[in-house]
C-alpha positions as CSV (number, residue, x, y, z in Angstrom):
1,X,-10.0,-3.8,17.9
2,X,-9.5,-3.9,14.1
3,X,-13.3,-2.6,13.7
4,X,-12.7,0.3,16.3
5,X,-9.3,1.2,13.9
6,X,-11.1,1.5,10.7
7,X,-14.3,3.1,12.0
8,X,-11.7,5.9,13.8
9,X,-10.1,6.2,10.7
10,X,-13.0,6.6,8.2
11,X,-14.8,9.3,10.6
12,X,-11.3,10.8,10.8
13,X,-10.9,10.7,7.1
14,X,-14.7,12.4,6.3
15,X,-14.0,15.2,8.8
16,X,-11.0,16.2,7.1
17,X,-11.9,15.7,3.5
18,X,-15.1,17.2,4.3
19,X,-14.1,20.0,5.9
20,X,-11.2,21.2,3.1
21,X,-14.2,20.3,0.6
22,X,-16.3,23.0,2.3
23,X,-13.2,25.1,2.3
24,X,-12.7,24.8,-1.5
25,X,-16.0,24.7,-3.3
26,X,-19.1,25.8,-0.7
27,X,-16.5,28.8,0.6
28,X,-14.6,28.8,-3.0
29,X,-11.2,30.5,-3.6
30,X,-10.0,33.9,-2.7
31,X,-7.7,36.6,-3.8
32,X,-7.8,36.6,-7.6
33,X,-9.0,33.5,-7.9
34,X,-12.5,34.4,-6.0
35,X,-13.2,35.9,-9.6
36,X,-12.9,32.3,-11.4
37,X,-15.6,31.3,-13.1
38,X,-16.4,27.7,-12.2
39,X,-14.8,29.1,-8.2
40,X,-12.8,25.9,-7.1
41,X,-14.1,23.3,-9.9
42,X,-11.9,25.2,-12.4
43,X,-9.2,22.8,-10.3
44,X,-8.7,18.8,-11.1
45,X,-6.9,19.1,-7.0
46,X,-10.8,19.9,-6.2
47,X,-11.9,17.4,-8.6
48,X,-10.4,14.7,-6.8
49,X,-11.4,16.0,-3.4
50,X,-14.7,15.5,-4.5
51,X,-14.0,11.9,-5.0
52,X,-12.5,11.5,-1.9
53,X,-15.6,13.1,-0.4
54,X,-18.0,10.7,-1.8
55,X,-15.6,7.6,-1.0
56,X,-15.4,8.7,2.3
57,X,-19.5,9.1,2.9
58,X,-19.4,5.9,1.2
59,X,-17.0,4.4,3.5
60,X,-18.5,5.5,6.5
61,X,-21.8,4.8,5.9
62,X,-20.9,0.9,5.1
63,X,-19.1,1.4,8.9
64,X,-22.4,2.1,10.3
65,X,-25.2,0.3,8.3
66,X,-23.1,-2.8,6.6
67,X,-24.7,-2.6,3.7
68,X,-22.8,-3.2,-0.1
69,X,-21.3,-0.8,-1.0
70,X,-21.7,1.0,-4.3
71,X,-19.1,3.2,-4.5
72,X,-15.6,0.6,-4.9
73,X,-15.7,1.3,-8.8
74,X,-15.7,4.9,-8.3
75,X,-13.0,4.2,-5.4
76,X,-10.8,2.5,-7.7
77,X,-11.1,5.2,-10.6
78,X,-9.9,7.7,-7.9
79,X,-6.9,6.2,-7.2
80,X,-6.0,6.6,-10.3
81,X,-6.8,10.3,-10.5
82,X,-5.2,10.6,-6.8
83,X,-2.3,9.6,-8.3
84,X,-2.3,12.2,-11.1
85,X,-3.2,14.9,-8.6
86,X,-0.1,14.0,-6.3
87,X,2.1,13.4,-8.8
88,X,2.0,16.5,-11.2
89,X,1.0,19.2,-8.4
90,X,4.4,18.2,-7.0
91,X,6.4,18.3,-10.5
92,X,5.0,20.9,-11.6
93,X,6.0,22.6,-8.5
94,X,9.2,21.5,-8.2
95,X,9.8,23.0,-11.9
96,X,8.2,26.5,-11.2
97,X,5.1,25.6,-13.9
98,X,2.4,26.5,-11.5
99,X,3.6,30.1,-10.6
100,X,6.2,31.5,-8.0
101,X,6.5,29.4,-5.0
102,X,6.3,31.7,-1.9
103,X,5.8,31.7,1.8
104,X,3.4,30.3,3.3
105,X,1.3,32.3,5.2
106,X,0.6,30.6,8.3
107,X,1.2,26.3,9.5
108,X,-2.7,26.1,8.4
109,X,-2.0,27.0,5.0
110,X,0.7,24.9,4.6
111,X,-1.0,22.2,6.1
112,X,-3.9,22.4,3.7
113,X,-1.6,22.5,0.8
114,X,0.7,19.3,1.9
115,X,-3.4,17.2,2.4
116,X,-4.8,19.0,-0.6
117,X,-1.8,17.7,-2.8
118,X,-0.5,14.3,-0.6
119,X,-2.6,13.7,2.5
120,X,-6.2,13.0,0.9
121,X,-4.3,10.4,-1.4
122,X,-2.4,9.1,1.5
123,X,-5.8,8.5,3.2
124,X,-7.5,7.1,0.0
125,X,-4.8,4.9,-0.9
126,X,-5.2,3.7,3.3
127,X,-9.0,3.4,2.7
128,X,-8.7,1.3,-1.0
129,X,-5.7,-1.0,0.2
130,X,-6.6,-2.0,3.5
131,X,-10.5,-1.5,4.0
132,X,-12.5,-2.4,0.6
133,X,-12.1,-3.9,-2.6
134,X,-11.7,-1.7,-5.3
135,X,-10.7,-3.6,-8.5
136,X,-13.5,-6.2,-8.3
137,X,-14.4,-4.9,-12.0
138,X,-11.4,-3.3,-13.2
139,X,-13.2,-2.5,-16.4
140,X,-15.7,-0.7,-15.2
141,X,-13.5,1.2,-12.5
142,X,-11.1,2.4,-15.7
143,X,-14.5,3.4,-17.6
144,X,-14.8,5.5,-14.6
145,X,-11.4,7.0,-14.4
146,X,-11.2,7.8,-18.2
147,X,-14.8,9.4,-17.9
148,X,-13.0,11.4,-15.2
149,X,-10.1,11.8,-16.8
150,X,-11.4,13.6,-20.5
151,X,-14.3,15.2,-18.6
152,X,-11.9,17.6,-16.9
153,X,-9.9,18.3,-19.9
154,X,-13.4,19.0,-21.9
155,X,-14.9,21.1,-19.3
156,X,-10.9,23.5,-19.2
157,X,-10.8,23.6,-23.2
158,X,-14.5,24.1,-23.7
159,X,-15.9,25.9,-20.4
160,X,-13.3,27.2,-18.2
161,X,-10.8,28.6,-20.6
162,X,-13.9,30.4,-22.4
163,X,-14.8,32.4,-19.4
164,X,-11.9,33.0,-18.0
165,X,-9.6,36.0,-18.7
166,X,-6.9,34.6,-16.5
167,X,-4.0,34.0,-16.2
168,X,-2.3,34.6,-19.3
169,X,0.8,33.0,-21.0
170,X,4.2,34.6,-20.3
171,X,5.0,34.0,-24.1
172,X,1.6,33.3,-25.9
173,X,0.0,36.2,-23.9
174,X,-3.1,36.1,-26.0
175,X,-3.8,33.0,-24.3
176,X,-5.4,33.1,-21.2
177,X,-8.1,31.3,-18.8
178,X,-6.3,28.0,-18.9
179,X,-6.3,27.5,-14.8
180,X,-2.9,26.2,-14.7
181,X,-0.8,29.1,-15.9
182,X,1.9,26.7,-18.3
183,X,-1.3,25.7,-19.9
184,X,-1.3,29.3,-21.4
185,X,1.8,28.8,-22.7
186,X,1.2,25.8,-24.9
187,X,-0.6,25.5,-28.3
188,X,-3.6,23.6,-28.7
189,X,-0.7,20.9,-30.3
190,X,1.1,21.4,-26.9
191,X,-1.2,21.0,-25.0
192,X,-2.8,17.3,-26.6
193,X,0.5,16.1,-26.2
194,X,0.8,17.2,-22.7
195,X,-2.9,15.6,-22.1
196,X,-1.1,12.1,-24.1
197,X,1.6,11.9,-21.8
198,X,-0.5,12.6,-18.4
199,X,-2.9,10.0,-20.1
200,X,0.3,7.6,-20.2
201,X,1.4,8.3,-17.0
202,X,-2.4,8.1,-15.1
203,X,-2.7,4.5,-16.7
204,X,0.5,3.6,-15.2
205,X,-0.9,4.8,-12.0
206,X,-4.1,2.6,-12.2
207,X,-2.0,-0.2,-13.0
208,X,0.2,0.2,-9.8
209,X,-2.7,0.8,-7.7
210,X,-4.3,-2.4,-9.4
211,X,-1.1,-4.4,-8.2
212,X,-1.0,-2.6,-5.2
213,X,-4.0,-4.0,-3.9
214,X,-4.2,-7.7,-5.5
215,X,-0.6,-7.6,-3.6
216,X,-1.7,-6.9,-0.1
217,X,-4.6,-9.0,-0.5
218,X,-2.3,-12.0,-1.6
219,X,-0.1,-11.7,1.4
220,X,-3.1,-10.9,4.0
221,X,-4.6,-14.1,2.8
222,X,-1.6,-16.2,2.8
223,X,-0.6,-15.2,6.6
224,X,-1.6,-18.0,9.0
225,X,-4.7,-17.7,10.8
226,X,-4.2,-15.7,13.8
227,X,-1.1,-13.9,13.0
């Protein structure tokens, strides 16, 4: 029964990451953001589906073929970056950084925003807590998430924001192409101690997600046999 659970789950899980993946970089954005230059990679939300993509073909092809898997390092970096996904899409929306909240447009719009943004991390969280072992080389696994982690902000200050014309601050309106339209708003001194505090704040999460899981494993393996 438990076998049947997980293996629903993980071809659950693929179908939907895969499918918003294939929404957001093989179909890319539309409106104004069809004109980005890097499409839907100019976004760290798409980022981390990416991850979630490759944990999840990972995952499912352990379910089928029980061989090691390689991917658990990667899989505990991403928790990491799930968590700074989740947590500043949502703060930064609740304090009107990332543009006018409207309307959504339809319940499959808002649906793809609320798994974009919460669901995929819900999913991962699932798949890294209760299905594999993420943190058997925390070292390596935070090597990961850092790589992660300064890659994005290279590739916005050194690629994106160089080719982009848009958007442009509201107060610094020379300063356009950052993605993220507060970005435009902030000097290069603003925005490295922005980066310092998300840096802070994205340890923190790895930390919790390390005790997370050395948690539920402790109290799965203390529970009688048979319960």
């Amino acid at each position: 029964m438990e076998m049947s659970n997980r293996r629903i789950f993980r071809i659950v899980a693929l179908a939907l990451v895969g499918y918003y993946w294939v929404q957001a970089i093989v179909i890319g954005p539309d409106g104004d953001d069809a004109e980005r230059w890097a499409g839907g990679l100019s976004f760290l939300s798409n980022w981390n589906l990416t991850l979630n993509l490759l944990v999840a073909l990972c995952a499912i092809k352990h379910e089928f073929d029980g061989q090691r898997r390689l991917d658990e390092p990667i899989l505990a970096a991403a928790m990491g970056v799930n968590i700074i996904v989740m947590l500043l899409y949502w703060v930064l929306r609740a304090m009107e950084k990332l543009g006018e909240v409207v309307a959504y447009d339809s319940f499959a719009d808002m649906f793809e925003n609320y798994y974009v943004h919460l669901g995929t991390s819900v999913i991962l969280f699932a798949e890294a807590v209760f299905y594999s072992r993420p943190f058997v080389d925390w070292k390596r696994s935070y090597g990961i998430y850092m790589v992660i982690f300064f890659g994005y902000i290279f590739w916005m200050e050194a690629f994106v924001s160089q080719r982009d014309g848009f958007p442009c601050g509201k107060t610094l309106v020379d300063n356009c192409g950052f993605p993220y339209e507060f970005l435009n708003d902030l000097t290069n001194s603003g925005r490295a101690i922005f980066y310092a505090g998300v840096w802070i704040m994205g340890n923190l999460g790895f930390a919790a997600s390390f005790w997370l899981v050395r948690y539920h494993a402790r109290r799965v393996s203390s529970e009688p046999a048979g319960e």
